[in-house]
N, C-alpha and C positions, 0 to 999 in steps of 0.2 A: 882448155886453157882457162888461168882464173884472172880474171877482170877485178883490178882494184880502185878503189878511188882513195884520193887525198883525206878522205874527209871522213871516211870510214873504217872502224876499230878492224883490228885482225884477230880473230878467234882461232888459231889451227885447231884442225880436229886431230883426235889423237892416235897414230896409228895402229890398225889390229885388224888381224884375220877376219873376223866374225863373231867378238865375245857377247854375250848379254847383256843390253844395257842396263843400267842402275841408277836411275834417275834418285837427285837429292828428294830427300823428305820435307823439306821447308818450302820449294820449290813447285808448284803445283804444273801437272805434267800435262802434256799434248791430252793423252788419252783422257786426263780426269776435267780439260775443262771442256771435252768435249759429252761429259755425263749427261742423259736425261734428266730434265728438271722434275723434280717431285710435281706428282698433279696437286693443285691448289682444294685446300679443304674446304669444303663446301658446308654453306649455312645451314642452320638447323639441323645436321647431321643428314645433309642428302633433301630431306625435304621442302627445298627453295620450290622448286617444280609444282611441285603438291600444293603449297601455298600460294603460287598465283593463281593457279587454275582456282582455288578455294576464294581469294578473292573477286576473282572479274565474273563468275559465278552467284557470287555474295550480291555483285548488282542487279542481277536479276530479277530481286525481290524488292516490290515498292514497299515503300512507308517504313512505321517507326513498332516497335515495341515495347510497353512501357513495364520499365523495371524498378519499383519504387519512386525516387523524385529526376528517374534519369530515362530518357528517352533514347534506346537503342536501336541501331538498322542493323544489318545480319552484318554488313562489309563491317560500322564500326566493332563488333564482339571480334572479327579476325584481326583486325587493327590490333585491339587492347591486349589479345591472346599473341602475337607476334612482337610488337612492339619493345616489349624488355628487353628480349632476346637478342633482337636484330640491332640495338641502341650498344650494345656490351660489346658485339662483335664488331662495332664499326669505331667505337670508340678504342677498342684493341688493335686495331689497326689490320684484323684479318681478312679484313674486305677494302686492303686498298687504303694508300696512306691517307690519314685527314685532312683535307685541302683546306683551301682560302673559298672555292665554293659552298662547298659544305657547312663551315660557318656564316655563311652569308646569309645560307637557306637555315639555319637556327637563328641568326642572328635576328630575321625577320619575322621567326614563331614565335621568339622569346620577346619581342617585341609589343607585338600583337597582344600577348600575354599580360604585359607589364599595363601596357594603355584602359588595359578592360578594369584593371583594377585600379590604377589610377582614377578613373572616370566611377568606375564602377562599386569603390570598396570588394570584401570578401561575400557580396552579397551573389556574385556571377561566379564563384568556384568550381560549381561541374562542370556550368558549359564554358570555362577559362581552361579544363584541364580535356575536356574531349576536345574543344576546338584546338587544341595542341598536337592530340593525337592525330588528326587531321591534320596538320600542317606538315608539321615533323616527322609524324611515325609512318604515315602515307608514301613521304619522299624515302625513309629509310628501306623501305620495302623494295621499291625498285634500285636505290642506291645499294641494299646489298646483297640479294637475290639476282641481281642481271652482273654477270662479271665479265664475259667471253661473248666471241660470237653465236657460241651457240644457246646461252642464255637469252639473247636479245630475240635469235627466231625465236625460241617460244616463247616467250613474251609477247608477237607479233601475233603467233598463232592462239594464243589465250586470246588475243585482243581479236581479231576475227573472229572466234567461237563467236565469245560474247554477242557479235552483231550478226552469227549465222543465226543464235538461237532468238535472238531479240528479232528478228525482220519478219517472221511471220505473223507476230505478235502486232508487228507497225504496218503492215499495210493492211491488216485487217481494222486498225483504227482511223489510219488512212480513208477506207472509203467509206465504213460504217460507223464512225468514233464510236464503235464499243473498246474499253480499256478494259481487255481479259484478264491483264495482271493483275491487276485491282479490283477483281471478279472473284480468280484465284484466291490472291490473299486477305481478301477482305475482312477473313470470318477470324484473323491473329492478330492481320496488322492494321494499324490505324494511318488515316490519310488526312494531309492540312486541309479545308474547306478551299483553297485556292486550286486545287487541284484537279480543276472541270478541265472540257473540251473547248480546244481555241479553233474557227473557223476563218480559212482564209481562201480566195480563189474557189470559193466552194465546196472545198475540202478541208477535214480535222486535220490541224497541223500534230503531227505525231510527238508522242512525250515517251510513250511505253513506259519501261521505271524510272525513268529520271524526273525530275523536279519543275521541269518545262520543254519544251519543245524546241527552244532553241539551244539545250542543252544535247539532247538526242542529237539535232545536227553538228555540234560540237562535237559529239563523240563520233562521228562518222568520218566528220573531217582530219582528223587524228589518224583514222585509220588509213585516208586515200592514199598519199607518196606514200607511206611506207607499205602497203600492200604493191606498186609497182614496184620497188626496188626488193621487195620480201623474196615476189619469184622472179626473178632477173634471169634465170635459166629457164625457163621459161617460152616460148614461140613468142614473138609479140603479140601476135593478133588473140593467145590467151591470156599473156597479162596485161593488154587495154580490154578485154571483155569484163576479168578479174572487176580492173580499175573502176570502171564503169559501173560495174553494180555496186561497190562500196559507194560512190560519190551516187545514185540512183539513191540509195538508202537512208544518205544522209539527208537529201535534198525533199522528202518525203515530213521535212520537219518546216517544209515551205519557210525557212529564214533568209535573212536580207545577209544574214554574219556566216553564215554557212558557204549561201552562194559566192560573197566575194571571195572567202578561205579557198576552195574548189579553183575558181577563177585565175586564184594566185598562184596554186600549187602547181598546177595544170601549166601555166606558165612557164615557173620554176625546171619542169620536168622538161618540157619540150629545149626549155634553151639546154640541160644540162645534157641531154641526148643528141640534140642537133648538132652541138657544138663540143661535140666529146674528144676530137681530136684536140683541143684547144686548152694548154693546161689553165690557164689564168681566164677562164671564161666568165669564172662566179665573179674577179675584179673588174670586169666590164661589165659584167652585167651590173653589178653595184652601184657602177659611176651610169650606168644608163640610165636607173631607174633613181637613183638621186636626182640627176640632172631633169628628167622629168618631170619629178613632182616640181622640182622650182622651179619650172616652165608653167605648169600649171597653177600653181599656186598665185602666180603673176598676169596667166592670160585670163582664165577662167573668169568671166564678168559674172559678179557678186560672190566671189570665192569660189574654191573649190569645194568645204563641205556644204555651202550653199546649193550646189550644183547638183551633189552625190543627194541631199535628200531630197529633191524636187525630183529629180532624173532614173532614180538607180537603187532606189528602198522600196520594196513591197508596198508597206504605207506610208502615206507622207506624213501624217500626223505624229508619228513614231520617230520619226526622223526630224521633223520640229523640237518634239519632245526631248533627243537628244542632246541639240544641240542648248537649250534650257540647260539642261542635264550639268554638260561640259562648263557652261557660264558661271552657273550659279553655286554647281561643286567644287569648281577651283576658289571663288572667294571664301565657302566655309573651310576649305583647307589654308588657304592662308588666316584666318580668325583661328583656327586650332592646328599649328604647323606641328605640333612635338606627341602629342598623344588622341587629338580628336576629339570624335564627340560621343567613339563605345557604340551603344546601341539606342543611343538618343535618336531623336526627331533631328533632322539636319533643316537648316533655315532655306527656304526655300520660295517663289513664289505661291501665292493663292492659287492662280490658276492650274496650278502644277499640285494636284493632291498625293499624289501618290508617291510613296518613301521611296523607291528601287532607282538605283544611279545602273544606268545599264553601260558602266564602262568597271571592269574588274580594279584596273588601275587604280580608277579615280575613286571607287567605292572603301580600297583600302587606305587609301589617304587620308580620305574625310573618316574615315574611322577609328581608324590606327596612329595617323601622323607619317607625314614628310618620311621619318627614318624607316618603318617597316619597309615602304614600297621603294624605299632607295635600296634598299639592301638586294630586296627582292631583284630589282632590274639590275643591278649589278651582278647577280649571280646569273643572271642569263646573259646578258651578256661576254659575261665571262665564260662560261661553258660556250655558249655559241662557239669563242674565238678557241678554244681548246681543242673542241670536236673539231673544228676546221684545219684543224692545227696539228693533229694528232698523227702520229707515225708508227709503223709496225701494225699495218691492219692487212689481213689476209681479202683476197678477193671480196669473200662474202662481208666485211666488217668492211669494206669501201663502199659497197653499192647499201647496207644498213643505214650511215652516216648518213649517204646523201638524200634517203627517204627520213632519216632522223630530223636531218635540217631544216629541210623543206618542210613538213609537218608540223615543225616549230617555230618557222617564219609564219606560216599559214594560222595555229593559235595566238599567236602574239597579239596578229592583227584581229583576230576576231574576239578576242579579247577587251579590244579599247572598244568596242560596240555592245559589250553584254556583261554580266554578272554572273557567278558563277557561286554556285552552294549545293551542299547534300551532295549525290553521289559523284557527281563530276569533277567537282572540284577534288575531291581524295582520288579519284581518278588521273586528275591532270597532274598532281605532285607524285602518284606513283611513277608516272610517265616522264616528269623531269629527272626522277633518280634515276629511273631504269638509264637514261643517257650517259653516266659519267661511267661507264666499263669504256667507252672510249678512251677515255683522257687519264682513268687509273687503274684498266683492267690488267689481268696477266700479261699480255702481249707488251707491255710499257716496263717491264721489271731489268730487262737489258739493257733499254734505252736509260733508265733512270739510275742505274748505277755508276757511279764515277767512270769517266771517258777513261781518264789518267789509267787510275788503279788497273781497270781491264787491258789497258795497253802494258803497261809492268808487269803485268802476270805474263802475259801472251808473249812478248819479249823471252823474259826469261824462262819460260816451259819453251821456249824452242831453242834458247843459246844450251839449257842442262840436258836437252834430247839431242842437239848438234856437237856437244861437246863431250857427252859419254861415249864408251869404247863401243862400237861397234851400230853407234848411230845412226848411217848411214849405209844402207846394203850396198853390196855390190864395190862398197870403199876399200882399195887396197893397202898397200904398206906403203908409209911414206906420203900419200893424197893430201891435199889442203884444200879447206873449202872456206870463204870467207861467209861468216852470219853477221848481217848486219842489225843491231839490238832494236829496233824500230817496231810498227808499228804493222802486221802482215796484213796481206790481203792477195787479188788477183791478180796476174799482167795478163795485160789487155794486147801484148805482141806475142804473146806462146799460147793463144786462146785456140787455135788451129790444132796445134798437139797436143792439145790436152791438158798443160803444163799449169798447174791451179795449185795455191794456197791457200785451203778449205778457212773461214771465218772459225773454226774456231782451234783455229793453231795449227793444225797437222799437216806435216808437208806432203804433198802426191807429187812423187814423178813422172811424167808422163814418157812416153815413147824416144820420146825423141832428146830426153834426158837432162832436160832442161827443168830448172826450179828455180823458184821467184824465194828470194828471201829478204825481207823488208821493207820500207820504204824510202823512196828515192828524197832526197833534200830538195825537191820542187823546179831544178833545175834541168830542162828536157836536153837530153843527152842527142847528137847528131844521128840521124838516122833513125830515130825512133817517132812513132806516127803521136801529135798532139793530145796530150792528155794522159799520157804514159807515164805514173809515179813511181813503176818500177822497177827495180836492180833486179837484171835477170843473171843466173852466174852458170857458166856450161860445167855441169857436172856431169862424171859416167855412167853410162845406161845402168838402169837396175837389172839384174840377172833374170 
């Protein structure tokens, strides 16, 4: 029996033994929009792969090379050798259409760029056009070499090499501050005179090839959540071992910015674990940990960064120092709010000799102007709420995210406590781009196509497959079957027999000879169980 409503068109089907259908040409049919998607052409002709491992590799190696009036590291020559490349294809739009992030993250290189020269005339022109390639061509790297999930693992897994092959190197500095890198390349490459052993707790705070020691732990902490979430399939009791030697390795750089990053993460992890049943867990935790700090903020006698450097910094003096730092760098940034002061002396006290603002933030302010670092924190912010936001991610690309996240909350904050230059820093903007295959990878190409249009195709490839002759098996002479022109999907009341209409158009009959075709006008029909948008129509058995 057929079931009609008021409200819905009547389509007869036409009757016939069994002829062949003939679907219209204009018309795009069940079968074709159910075609595999061409696989997505891949950068540099395949060798994206090659090239990260070529870069994270590239850090391996301290110090500089000098190449006439321009001082080279092995990572910037991969930079300068990729960068054209990877700038052409991203601006083509093959990796993923050009966003409002994206401009944000040039908007705040070209910035940076403009201020040096402002401040600086064309007297700063190599290091105005390397210090670009680092900003920009850094983030381009990961922006269009990471596309999919399976980009991102090895990315994860380049970025572990890196700290398998770095850590024997760090704890033999560790207990004997011999720096073997620096041993190694001593007799090509050249090293800044800053570049000695720092002791603390009685131990060489470890640097290996990076720039400083609190960089080493920077990069460690980068790697912690996202090594938990990397093996998610995993035993637990192997991926908190995993976890634990990453966060071991970084902690080996005895930092004050390290340990709270770990602290955070660690945190982060446990509630998103504990409370995994719970879908809105990350909105409470939000308002938890808001409501806190203004707890503290308010109880804490003499502040709370008052508190944090007496209490909770390795050294205190370091921690005075900072807060110096934060005082007297916000008023040179309000004396130069639009382009800075470049690579001048910044006004400071006497007591305070030494240039280094060790807040990333605040050091590109006073350098750069107000707009670079707005730019800057809008585009993470921005991307924060995107990844967060993001839909059509397979198993593996949910449990990615939420080590992506966490590992991005975790540098944020240890960010406002340190500076960051040389390899780290081209490091940390490869690693912001590697993030947006969330928010414009492959997996987004369905979702971001017009709702409408897909619903008018899918409509009509089922009204010109229901309405050719012989459409319908098993349809006899004389049969009528009503299609309603909507929008198709499952019923949630014939899910027992099988009775499904596949997402991409094509109707299955099940057993029991029931088909679902279109959707219901929102109105729940008596007898049918809540939530039910279905017109279910009794057609006869398939033969």
């Amino acid at each position: 029996m057929v079931r009609r409503t008021a409200d819905s068109p009547e389509i007869p089907l036409r009757p016939s033994a069994r002829p062949v259908a003939r679907p219209s040409a204009r018309v795009p049919t069940p079968t074709a929009l159910r075609q595999p998607k061409a696989e997505p052409e891949r950068a540099l002709w395949g060798l994206g792969p090659l090239v990260i491992l070529a870069f994270m590799l590239s850090l391996v190696v301290p110090g500089t090379l000098a190449v006439g009036p321009i001082n080279l590291t092995i990572y910037r020559m991969v930079l300068l050798a990729v960068c054209l490349p990877l700038g052409l294809r991203w601006i083509s739009g093959r990796a993923g259409p050009v966003g409002g992030i994206d401009l944000l993250f040039l908007g705040s290189a070209v910035w940076v760029s403009i201020a040096l020269i402002v401040v600086h005339g064309m007297s700063r022109i190599i290091f105005i056009g390397t210090n670009f390639v680092e900003l920009f061509g850094a983030y381009l790297v990961g922006r269009v070499l990471v596309r999919d999930a399976a980009d991102h693992r090895f990315f994860l897994r380049a970025m572990l090499l890196l700290l398998v092959v770095l850590f024997p190197f760090a704890v033999l500095e560790f207990l004997t501050g011999n720096k073997l890198l620096h041993t190694i390349f001593g007799g090509i490459m050249s090293f800044p005179e800053t570049s000695g052993t720092q002791q603390r707790l009685g131990f060489t705070r470890v640097a290996t090839s990076f720039s400083h020691p609190i960089h080493f732990g920077l990069f460690g902490t980068m790697i912690f959540a996202n090594a938990f979430f990397l093996f998610w399939r995993w035993p637990m009791l192997r991926r908190l071992l995993a976890t634990a030697l990453v966060g071991f390795a970084a902690m080996l750089s005895i930092s004050s910015a390290a340990l709270f990053s770990l602290v955070l993460q660690t945190a982060m992890i446990l509630w998103d674990q504990g409370l995994a049943f719970l879908k809105s867990r990350w909105m409470i935790g939000l308002a938890i940990g808001a409501a806190t700090i203004v707890f503290l903020l308010f109880s804490v006698q003499g502040g709370l960064f008052n508190y944090i450097v007496e209490n909770l910094i390795f050294a205190q003096g370091a921690g005075e120092h900072r807060l110096d730092i934060y005082y007297y760098g916000t008023l040179e940034v309000l004396r130069h709010p639009w382009f800075g002061v470049g690579l001048n002396e910044w006004a400071r006290p006497f007591w305070r000799p030494h240039p280094t603002i060790d807040s990333y933030w605040l050091m590109t302010a006073v350098r750069s102007g107000i707009p670079s670092i707005l730019m800057l924190i809008l585009a993470l912010l921005f991307m924060i709420l995107r990844i967060s936001r993001a839909r059509g991610l397979d198993e593996d690309g949910s449990h990615y995210r939420s080590g992506y996240l966490i590992s991005l909350c975790g540098l944020i904050l240890s960010l406002s406590t340190v500076h960051i230059w040389g390899p780290i820093s081209v490091f940390i903007m490869v690693f912001l781009g590697a993030g947006s295959w969330f928010y414009t990878g492959e997996h987004r190409r369905a979702r971001t196509e017009d709702p409408l249009r897909r619903r008018r195709a899918r409509d009509a490839a089922l009204v010109a497959g229901a309405a050719a002759p012989g459409a319908w098996p098993g349809r006899g002479q004389g049969q009528e079957a009503i299609v309603r022109p909507h929008t198709v999907g499952y019923d949630r009341t014939s899910a027992a027999s099988g009775s499904r209409l596949a997402e991409d158009g094509v109707l299955n009959d099940g057993k029991a000879g029931r088909t679902v075709v279109g959707r219901g006008t929102g109105r729940r029909r008596p007898g049918r169980p809540p939530g039910s948008e279905y017109d279910v129509r009794d057609l006869p058995e398939a033969p």
